[in-house]
N, CA, C and O atoms as a GROMACS GRO file, in nm:
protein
  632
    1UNK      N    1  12.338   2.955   6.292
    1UNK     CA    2  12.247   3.047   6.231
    1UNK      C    3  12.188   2.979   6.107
    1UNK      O    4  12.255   2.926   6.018
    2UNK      N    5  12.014   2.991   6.113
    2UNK     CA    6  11.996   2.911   6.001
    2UNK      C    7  12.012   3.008   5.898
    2UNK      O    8  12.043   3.123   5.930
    3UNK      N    9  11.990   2.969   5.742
    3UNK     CA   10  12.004   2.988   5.610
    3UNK      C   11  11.922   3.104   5.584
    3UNK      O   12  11.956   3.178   5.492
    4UNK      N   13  11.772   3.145   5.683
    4UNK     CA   14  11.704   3.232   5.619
    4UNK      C   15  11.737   3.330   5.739
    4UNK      O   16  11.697   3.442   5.706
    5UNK      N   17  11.797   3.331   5.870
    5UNK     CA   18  11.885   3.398   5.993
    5UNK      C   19  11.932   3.510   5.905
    5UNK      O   20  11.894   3.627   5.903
    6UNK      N   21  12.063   3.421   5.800
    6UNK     CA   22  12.163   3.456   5.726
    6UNK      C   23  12.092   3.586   5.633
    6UNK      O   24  12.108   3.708   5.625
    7UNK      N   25  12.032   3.514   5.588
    7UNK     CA   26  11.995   3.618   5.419
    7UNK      C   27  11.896   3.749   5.488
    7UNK      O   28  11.901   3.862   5.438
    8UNK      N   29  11.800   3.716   5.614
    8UNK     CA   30  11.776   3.838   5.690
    8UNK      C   31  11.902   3.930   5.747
    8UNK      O   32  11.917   4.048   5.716
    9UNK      N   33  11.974   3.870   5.819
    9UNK     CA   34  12.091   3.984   5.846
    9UNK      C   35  12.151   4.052   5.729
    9UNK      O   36  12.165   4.175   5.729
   10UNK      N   37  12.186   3.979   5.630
   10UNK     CA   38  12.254   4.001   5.503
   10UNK      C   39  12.153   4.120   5.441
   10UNK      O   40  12.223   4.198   5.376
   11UNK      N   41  12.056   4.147   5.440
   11UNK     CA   42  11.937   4.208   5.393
   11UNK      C   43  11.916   4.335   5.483
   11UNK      O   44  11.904   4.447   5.433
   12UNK      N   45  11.910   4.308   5.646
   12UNK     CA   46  11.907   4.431   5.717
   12UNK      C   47  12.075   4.502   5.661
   12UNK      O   48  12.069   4.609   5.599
   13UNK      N   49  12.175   4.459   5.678
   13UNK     CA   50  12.326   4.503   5.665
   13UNK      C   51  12.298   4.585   5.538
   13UNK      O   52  12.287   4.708   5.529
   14UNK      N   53  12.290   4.502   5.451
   14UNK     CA   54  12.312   4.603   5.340
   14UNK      C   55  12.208   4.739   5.348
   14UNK      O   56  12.255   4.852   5.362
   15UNK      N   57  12.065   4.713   5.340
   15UNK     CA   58  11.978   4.783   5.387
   15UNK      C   59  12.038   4.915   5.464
   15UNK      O   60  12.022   5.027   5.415
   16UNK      N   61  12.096   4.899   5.565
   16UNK     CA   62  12.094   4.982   5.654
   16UNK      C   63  12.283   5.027   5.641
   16UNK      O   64  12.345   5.060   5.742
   17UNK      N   65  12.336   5.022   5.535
   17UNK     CA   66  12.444   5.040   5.540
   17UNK      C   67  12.436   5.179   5.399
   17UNK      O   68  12.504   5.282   5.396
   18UNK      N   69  12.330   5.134   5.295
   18UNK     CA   70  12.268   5.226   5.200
   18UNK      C   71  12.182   5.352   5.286
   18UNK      O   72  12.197   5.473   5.273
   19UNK      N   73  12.112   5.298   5.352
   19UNK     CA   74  12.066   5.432   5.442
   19UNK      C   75  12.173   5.514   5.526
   19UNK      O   76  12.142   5.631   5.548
   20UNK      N   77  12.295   5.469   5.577
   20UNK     CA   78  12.369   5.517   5.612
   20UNK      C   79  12.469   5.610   5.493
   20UNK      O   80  12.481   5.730   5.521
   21UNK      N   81  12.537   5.563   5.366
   21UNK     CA   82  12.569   5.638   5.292
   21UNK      C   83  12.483   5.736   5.230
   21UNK      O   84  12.533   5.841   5.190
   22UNK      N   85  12.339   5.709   5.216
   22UNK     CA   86  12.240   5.820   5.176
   22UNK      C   87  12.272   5.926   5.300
   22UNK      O   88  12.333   6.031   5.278
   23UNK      N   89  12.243   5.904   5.380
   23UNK     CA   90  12.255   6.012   5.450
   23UNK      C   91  12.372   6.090   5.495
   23UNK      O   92  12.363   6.186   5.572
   24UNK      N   93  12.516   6.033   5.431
   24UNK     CA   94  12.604   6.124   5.468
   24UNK      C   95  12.592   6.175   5.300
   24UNK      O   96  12.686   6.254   5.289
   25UNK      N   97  12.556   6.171   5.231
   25UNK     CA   98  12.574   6.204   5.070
   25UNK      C   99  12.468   6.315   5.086
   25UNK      O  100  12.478   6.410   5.008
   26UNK      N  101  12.387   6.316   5.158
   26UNK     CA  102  12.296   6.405   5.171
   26UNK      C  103  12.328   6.556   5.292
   26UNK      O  104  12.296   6.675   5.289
   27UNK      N  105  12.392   6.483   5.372
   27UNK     CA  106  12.460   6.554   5.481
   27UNK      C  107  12.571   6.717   5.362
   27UNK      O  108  12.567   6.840   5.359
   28UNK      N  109  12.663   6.586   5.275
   28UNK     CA  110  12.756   6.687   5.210
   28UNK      C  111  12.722   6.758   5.095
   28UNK      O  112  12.803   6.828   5.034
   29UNK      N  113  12.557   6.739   5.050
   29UNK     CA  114  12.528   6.747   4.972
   29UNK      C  115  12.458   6.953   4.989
   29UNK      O  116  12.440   7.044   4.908
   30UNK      N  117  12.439   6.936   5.156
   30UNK     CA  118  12.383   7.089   5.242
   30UNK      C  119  12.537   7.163   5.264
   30UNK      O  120  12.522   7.270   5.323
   31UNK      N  121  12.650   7.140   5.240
   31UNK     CA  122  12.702   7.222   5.278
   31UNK      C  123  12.788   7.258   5.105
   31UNK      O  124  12.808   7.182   5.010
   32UNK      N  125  12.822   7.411   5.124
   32UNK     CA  126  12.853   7.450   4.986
   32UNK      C  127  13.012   7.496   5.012
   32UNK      O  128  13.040   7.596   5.078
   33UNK      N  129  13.109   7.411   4.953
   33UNK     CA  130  13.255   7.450   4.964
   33UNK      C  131  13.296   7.594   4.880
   33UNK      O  132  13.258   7.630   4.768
   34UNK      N  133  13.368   7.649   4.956
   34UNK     CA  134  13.428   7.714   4.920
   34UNK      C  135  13.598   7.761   4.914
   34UNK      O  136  13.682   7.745   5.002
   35UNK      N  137  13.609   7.800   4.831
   35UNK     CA  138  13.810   7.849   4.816
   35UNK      C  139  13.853   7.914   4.882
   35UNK      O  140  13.841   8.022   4.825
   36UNK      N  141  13.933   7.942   5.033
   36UNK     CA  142  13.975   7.992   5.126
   36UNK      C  143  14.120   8.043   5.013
   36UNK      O  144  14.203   7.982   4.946
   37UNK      N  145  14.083   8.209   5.044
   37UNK     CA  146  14.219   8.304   4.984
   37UNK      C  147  14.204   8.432   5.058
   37UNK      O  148  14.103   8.502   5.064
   38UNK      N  149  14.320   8.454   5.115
   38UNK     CA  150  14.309   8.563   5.153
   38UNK      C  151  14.438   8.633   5.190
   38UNK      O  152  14.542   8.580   5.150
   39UNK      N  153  14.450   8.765   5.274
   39UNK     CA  154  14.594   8.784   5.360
   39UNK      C  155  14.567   8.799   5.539
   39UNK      O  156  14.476   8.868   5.585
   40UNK      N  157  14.655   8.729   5.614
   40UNK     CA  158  14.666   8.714   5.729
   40UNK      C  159  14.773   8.826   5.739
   40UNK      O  160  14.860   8.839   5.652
   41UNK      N  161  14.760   8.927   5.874
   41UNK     CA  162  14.867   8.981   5.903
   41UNK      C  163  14.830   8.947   6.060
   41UNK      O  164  14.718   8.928   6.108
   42UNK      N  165  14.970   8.946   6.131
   42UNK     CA  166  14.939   8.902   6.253
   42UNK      C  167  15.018   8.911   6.356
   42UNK      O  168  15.124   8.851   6.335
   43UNK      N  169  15.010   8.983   6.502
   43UNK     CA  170  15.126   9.022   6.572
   43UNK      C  171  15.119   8.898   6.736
   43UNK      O  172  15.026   8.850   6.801
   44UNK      N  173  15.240   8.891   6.745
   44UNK     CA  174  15.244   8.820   6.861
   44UNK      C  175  15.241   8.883   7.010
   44UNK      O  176  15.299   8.985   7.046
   45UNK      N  177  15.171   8.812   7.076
   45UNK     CA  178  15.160   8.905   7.213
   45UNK      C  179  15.226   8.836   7.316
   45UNK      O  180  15.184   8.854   7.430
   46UNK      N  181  15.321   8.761   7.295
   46UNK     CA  182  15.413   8.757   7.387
   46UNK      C  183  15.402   8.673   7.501
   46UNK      O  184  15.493   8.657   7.582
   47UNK      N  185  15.239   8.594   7.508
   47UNK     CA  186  15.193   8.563   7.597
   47UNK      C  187  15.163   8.387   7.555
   47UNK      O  188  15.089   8.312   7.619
   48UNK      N  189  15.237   8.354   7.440
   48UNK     CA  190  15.171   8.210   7.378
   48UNK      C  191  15.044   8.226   7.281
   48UNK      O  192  14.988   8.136   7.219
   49UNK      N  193  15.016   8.351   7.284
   49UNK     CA  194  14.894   8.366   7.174
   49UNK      C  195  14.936   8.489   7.069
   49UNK      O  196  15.012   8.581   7.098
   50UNK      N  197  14.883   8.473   6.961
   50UNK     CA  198  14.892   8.578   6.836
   50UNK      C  199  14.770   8.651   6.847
   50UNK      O  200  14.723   8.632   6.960
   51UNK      N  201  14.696   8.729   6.775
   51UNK     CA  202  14.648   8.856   6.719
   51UNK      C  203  14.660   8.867   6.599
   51UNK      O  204  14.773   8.886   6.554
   52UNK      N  205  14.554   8.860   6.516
   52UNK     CA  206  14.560   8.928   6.382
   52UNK      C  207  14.443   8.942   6.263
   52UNK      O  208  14.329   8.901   6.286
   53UNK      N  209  14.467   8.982   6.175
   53UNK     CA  210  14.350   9.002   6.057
   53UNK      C  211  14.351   8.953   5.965
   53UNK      O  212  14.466   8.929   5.928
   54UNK      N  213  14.247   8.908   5.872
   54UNK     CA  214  14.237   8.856   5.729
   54UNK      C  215  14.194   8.960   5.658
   54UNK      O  216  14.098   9.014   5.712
   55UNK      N  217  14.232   9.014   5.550
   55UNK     CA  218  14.165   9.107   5.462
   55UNK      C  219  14.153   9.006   5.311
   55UNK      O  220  14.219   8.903   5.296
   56UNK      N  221  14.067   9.056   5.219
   56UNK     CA  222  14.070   8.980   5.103
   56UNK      C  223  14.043   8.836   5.092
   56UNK      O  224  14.068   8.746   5.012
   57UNK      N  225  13.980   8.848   5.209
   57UNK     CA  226  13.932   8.667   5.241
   57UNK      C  227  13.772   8.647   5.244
   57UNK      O  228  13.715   8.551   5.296
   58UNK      N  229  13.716   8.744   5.187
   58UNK     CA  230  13.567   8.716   5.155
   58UNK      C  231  13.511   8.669   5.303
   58UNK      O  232  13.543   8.722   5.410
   59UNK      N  233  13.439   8.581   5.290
   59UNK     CA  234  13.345   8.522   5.386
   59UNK      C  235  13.418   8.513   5.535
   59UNK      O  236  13.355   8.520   5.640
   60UNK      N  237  13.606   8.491   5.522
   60UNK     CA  238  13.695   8.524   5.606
   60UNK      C  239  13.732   8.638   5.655
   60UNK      O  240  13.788   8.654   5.763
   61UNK      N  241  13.705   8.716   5.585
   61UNK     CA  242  13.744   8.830   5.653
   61UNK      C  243  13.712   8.892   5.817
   61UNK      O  244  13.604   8.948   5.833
   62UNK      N  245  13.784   8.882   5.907
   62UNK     CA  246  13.784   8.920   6.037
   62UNK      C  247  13.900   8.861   6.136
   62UNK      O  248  13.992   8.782   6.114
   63UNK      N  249  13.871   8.910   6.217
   63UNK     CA  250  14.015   8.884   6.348
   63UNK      C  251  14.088   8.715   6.366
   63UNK      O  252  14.044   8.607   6.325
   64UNK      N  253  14.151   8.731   6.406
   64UNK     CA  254  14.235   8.606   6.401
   64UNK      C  255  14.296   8.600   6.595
   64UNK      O  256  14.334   8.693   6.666
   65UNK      N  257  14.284   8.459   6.626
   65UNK     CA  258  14.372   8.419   6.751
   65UNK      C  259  14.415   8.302   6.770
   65UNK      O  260  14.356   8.201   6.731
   66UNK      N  261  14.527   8.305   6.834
   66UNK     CA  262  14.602   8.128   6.814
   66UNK      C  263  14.695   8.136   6.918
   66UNK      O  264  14.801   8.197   6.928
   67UNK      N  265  14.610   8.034   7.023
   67UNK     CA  266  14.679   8.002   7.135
   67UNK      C  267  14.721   7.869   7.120
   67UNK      O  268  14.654   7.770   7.090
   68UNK      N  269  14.871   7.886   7.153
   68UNK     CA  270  15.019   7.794   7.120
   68UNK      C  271  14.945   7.652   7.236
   68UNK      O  272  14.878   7.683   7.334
   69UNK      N  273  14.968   7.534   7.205
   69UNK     CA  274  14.873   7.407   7.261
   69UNK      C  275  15.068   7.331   7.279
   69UNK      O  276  15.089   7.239   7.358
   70UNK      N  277  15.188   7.396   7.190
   70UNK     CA  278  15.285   7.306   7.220
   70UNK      C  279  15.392   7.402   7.244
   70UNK      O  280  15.367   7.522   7.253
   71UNK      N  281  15.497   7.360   7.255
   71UNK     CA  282  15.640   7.422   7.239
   71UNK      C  283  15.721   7.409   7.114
   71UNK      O  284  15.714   7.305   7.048
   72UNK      N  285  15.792   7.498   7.079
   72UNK     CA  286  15.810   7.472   6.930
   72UNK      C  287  15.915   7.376   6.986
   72UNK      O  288  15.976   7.399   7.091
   73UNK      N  289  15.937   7.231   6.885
   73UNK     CA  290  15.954   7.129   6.875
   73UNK      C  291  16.082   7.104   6.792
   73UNK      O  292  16.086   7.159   6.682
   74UNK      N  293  16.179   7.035   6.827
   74UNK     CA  294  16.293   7.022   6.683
   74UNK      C  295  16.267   6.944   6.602
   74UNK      O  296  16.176   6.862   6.617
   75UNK      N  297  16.336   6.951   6.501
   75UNK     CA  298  16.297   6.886   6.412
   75UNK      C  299  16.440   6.799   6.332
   75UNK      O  300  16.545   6.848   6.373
   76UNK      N  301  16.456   6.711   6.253
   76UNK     CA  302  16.580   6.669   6.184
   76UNK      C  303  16.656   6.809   6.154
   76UNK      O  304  16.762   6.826   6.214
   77UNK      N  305  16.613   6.903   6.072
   77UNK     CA  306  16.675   6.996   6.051
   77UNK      C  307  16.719   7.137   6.172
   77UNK      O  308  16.643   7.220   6.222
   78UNK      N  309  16.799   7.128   6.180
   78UNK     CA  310  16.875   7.203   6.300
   78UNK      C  311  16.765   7.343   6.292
   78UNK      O  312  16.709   7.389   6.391
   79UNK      N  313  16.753   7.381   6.195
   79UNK     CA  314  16.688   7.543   6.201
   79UNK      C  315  16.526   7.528   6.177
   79UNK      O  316  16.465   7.630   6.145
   80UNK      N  317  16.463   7.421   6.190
   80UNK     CA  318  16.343   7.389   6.154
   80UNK      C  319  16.269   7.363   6.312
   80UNK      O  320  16.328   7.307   6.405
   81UNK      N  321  16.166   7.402   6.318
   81UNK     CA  322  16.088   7.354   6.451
   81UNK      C  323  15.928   7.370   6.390
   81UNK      O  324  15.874   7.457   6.321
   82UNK      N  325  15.873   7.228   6.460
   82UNK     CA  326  15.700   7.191   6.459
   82UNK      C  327  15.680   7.312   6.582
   82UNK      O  328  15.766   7.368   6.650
   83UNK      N  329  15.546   7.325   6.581
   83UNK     CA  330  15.435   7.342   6.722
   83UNK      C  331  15.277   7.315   6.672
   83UNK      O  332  15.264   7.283   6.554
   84UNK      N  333  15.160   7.324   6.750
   84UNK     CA  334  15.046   7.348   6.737
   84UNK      C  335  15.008   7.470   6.752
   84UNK      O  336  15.083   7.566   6.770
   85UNK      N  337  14.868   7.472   6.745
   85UNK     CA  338  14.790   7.556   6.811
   85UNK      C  339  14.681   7.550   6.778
   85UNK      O  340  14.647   7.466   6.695
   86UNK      N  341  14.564   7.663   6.851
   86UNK     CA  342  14.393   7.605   6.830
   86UNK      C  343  14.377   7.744   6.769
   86UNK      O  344  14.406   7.829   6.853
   87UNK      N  345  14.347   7.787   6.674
   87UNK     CA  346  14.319   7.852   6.577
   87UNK      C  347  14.162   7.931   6.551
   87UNK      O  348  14.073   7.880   6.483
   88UNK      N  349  14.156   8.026   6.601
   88UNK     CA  350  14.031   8.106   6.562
   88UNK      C  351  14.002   8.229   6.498
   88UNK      O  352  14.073   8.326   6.529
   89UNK      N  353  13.876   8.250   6.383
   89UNK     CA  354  13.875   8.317   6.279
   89UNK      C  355  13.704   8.396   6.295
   89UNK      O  356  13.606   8.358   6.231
   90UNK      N  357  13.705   8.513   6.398
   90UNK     CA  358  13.594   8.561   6.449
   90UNK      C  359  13.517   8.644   6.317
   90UNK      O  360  13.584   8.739   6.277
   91UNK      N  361  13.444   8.630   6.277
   91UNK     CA  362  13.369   8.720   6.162
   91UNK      C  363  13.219   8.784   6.225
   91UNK      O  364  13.183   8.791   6.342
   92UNK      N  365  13.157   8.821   6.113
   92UNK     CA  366  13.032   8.881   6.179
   92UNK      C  367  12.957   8.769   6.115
   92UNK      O  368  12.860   8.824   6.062
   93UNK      N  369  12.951   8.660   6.095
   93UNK     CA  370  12.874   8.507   6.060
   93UNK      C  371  12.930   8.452   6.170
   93UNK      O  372  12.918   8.334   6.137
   94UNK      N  373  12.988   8.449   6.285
   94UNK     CA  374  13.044   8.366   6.294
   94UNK      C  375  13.201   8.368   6.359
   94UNK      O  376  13.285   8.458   6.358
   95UNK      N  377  13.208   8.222   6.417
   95UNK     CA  378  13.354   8.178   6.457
   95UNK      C  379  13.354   8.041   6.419
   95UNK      O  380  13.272   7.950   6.439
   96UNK      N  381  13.519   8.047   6.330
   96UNK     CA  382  13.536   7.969   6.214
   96UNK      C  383  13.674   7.907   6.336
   96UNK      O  384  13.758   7.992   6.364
   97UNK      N  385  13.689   7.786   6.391
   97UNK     CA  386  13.777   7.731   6.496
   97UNK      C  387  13.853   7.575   6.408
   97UNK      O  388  13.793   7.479   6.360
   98UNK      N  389  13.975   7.599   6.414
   98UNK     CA  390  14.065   7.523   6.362
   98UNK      C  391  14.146   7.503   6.443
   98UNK      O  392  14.162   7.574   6.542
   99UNK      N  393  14.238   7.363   6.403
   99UNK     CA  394  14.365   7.304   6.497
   99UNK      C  395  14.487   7.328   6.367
   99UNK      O  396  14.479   7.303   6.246
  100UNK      N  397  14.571   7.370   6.429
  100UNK     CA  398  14.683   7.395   6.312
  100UNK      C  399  14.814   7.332   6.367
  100UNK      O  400  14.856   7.317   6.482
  101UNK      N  401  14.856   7.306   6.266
  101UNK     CA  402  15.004   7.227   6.284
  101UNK      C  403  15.108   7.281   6.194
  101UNK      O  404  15.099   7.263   6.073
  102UNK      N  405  15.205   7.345   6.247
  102UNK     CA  406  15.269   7.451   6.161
  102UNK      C  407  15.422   7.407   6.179
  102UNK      O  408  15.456   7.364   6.290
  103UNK      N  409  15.518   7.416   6.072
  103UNK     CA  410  15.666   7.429   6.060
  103UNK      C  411  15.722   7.570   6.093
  103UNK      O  412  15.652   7.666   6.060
  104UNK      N  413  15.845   7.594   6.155
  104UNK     CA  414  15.880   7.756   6.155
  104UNK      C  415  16.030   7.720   6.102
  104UNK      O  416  16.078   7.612   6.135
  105UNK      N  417  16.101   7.807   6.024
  105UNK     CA  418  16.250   7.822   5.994
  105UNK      C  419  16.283   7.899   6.065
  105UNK      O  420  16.237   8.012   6.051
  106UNK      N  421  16.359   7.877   6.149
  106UNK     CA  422  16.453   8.032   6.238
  106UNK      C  423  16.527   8.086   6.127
  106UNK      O  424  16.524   8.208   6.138
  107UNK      N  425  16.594   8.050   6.021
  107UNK     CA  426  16.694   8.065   5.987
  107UNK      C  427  16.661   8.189   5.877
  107UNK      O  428  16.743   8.276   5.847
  108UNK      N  429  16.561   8.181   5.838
  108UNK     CA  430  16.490   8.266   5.724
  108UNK      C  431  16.358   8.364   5.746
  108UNK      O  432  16.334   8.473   5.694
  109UNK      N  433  16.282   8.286   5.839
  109UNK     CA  434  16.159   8.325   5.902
  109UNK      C  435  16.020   8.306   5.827
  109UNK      O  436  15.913   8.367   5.834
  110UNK      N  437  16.075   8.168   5.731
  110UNK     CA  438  15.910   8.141   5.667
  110UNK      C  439  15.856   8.060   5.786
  110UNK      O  440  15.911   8.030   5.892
  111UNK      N  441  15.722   8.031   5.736
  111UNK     CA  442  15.652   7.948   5.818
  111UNK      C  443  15.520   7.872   5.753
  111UNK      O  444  15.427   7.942   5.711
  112UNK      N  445  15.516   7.795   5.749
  112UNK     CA  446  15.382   7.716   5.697
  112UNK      C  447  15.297   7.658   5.788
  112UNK      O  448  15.351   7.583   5.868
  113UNK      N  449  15.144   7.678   5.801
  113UNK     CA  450  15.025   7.622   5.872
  113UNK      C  451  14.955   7.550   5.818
  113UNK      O  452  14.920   7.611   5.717
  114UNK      N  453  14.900   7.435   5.820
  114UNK     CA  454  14.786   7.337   5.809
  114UNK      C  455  14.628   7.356   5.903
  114UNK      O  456  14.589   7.255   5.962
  115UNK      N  457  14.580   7.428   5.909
  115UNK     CA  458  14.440   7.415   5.975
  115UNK      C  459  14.363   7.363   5.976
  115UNK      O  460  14.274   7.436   5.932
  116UNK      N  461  14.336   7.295   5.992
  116UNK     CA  462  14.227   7.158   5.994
  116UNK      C  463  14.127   7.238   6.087
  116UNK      O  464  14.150   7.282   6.200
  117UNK      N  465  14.006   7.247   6.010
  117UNK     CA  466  13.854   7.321   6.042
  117UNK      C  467  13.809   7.226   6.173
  117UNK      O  468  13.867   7.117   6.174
  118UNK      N  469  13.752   7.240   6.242
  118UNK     CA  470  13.672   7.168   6.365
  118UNK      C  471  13.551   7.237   6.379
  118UNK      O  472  13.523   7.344   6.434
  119UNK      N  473  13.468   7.134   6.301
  119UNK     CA  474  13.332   7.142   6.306
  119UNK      C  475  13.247   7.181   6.440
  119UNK      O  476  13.160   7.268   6.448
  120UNK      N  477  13.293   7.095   6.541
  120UNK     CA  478  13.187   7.086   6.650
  120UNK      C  479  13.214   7.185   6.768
  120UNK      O  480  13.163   7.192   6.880
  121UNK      N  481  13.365   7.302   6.674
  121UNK     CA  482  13.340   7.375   6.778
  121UNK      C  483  13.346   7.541   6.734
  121UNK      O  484  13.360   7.649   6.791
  122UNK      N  485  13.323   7.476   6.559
  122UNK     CA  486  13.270   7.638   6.546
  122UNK      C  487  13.126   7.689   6.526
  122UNK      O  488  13.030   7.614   6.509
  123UNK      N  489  13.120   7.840   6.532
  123UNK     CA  490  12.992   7.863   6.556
  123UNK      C  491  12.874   7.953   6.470
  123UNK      O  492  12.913   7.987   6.358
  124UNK      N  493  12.819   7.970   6.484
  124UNK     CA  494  12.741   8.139   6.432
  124UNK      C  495  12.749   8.044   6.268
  124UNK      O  496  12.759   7.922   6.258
  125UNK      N  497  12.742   8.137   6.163
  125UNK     CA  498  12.717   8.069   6.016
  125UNK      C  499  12.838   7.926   5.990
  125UNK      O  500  12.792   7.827   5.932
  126UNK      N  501  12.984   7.924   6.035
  126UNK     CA  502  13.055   7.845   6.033
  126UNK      C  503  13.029   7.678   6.142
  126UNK      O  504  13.108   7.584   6.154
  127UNK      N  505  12.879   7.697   6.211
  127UNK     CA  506  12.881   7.570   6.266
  127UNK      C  507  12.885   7.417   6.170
  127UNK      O  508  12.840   7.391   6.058
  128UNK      N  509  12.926   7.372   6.226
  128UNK     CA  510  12.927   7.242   6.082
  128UNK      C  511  13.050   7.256   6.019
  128UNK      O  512  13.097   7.150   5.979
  129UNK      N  513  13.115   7.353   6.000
  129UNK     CA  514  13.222   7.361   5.879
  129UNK      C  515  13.311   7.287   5.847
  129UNK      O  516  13.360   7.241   5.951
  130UNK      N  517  13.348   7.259   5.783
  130UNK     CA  518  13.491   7.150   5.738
  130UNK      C  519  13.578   7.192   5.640
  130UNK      O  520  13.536   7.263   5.548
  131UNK      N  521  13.682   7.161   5.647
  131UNK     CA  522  13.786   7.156   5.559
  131UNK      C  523  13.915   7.206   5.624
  131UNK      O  524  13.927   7.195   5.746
  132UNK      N  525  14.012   7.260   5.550
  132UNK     CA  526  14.165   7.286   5.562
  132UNK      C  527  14.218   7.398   5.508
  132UNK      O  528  14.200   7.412   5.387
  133UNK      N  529  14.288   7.491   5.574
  133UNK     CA  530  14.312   7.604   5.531
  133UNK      C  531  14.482   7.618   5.567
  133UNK      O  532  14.539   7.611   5.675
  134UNK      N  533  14.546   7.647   5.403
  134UNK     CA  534  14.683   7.652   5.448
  134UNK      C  535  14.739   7.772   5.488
  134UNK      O  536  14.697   7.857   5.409
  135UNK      N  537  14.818   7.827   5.576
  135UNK     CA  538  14.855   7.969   5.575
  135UNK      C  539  15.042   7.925   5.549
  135UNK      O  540  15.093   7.819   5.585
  136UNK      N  541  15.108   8.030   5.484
  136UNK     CA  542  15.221   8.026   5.453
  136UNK      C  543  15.257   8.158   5.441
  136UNK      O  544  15.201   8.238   5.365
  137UNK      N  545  15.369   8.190   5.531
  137UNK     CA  546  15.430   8.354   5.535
  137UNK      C  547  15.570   8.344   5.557
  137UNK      O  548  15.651   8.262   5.515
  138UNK      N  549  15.586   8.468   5.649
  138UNK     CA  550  15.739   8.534   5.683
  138UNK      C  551  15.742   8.608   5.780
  138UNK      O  552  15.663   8.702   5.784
  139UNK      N  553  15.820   8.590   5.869
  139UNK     CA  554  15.830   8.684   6.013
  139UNK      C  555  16.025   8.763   5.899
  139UNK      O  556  16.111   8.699   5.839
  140UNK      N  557  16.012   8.912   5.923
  140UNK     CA  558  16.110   8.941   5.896
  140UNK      C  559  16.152   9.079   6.028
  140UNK      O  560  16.186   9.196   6.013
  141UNK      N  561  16.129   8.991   6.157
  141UNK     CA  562  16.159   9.112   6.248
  141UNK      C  563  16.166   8.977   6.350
  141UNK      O  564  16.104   9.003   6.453
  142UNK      N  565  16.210   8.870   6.351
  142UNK     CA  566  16.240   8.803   6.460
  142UNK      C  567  16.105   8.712   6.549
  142UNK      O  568  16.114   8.655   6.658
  143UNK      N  569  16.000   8.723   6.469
  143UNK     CA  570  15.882   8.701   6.517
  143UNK      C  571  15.724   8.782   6.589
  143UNK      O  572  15.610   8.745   6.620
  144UNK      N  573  15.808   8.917   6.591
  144UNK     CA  574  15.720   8.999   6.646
  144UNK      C  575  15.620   9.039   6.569
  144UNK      O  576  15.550   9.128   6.616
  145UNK      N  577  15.591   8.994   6.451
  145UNK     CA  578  15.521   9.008   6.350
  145UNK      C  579  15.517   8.933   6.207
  145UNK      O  580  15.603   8.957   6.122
  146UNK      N  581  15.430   8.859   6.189
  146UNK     CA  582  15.398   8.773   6.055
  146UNK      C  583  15.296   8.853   5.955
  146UNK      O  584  15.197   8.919   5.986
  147UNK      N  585  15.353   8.828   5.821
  147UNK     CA  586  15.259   8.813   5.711
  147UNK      C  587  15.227   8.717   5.642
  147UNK      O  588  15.330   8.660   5.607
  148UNK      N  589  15.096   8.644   5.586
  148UNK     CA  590  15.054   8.519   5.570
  148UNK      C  591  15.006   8.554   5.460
  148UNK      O  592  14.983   8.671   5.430
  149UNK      N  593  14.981   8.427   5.369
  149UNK     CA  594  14.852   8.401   5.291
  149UNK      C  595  14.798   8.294   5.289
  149UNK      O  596  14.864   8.191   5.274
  150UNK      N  597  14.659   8.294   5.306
  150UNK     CA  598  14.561   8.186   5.322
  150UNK      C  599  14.530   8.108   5.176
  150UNK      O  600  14.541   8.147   5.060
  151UNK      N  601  14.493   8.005   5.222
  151UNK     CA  602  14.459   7.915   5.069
  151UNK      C  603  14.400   7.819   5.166
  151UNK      O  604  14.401   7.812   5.289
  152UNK      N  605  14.326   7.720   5.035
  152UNK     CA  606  14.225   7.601   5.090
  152UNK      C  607  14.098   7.634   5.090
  152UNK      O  608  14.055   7.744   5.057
  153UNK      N  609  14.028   7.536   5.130
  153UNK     CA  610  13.863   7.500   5.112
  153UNK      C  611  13.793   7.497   5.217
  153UNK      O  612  13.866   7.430   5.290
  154UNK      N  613  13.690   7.526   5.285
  154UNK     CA  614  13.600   7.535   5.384
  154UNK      C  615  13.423   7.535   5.309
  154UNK      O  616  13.357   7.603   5.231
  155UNK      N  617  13.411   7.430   5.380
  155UNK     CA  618  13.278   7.402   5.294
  155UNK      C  619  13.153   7.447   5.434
  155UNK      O  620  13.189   7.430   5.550
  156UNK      N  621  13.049   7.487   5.412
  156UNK     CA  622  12.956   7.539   5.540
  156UNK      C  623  12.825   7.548   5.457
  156UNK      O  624  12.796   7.584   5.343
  157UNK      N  625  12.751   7.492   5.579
  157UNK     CA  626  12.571   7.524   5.512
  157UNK      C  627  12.550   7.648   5.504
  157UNK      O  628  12.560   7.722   5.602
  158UNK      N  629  12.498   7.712   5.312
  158UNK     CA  630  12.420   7.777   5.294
  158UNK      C  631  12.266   7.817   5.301
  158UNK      O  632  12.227   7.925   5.256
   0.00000   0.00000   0.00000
């Protein structure tokens, strides 16, 4: 490659590597984050999927469903078990669709969720959306029923 080959590639690269960060800076620049808080209450149906509601979750507020993607899983700790699930948050903007990866204690009945937002497959005002929403509660009836609270960020074009 000759010398002026060089300093042309070197010139398109950078070039086109600045147009590439402009445009994701511009991309995050359309969507407006917001503070995911709220309360989840939520009953199990027995079938691998939950049921439930957000109240006090602003822009969240509406029905909840989460069909189980694993088996709860062991873990080092004897009373501790992982699972998944695909996570959906129906509003009147919208369906807000997350993958969650959650811990359960048999022993006590807390439970902690990680939701990781999935952009490309939510819909209505939440298309595009991103971010992570933690839920953390308590089953105190054996599982037939959870109470949660939501936390985290979800950012979406205004």
């Amino acid at each position: 490659m000759t010398p002026s080959i060089r300093t042309l590639a070197a010139i398109f690269l950078v070039a086109s590597t600045a147009a590439w960060f402009t445009e994701e800076a511009m991309a995050d620049e359309r969507l407006k984050c917001r503070d995911a808080n709220g309360e989840l209450s939520v009953v199990s149906n027995a079938n691998g999927t939950t049921s439930g509601t957000i109240r006090h979750g602003g822009k969240l507020n509406g029905t909840t469903r989460a069909v189980f993607t694993s088996a709860l899983t062991s873990t080092p700790n004897p009373s501790a078990f992982s699972y998944t699930d695909d996570f959906s948050i129906t509003t009147d903007r919208g369906v807000l669709k997350a993958h969650n990866v959650g811990l359960f204690m048999v022993s006590n009945g807390l439970f902690t969720e990680i939701a990781v937002i999935d952009p490309s497959a939510s819909t209505g005002g939440f298309a595009g959306a991103t971010g992570a929403i933690y839920i953390n509660g308590k089953t105190s009836d054996g599982g037939a029923t959870f109470k949660a609270e939501i936390t985290g960020e979800f950012c979406i074009a205004d």
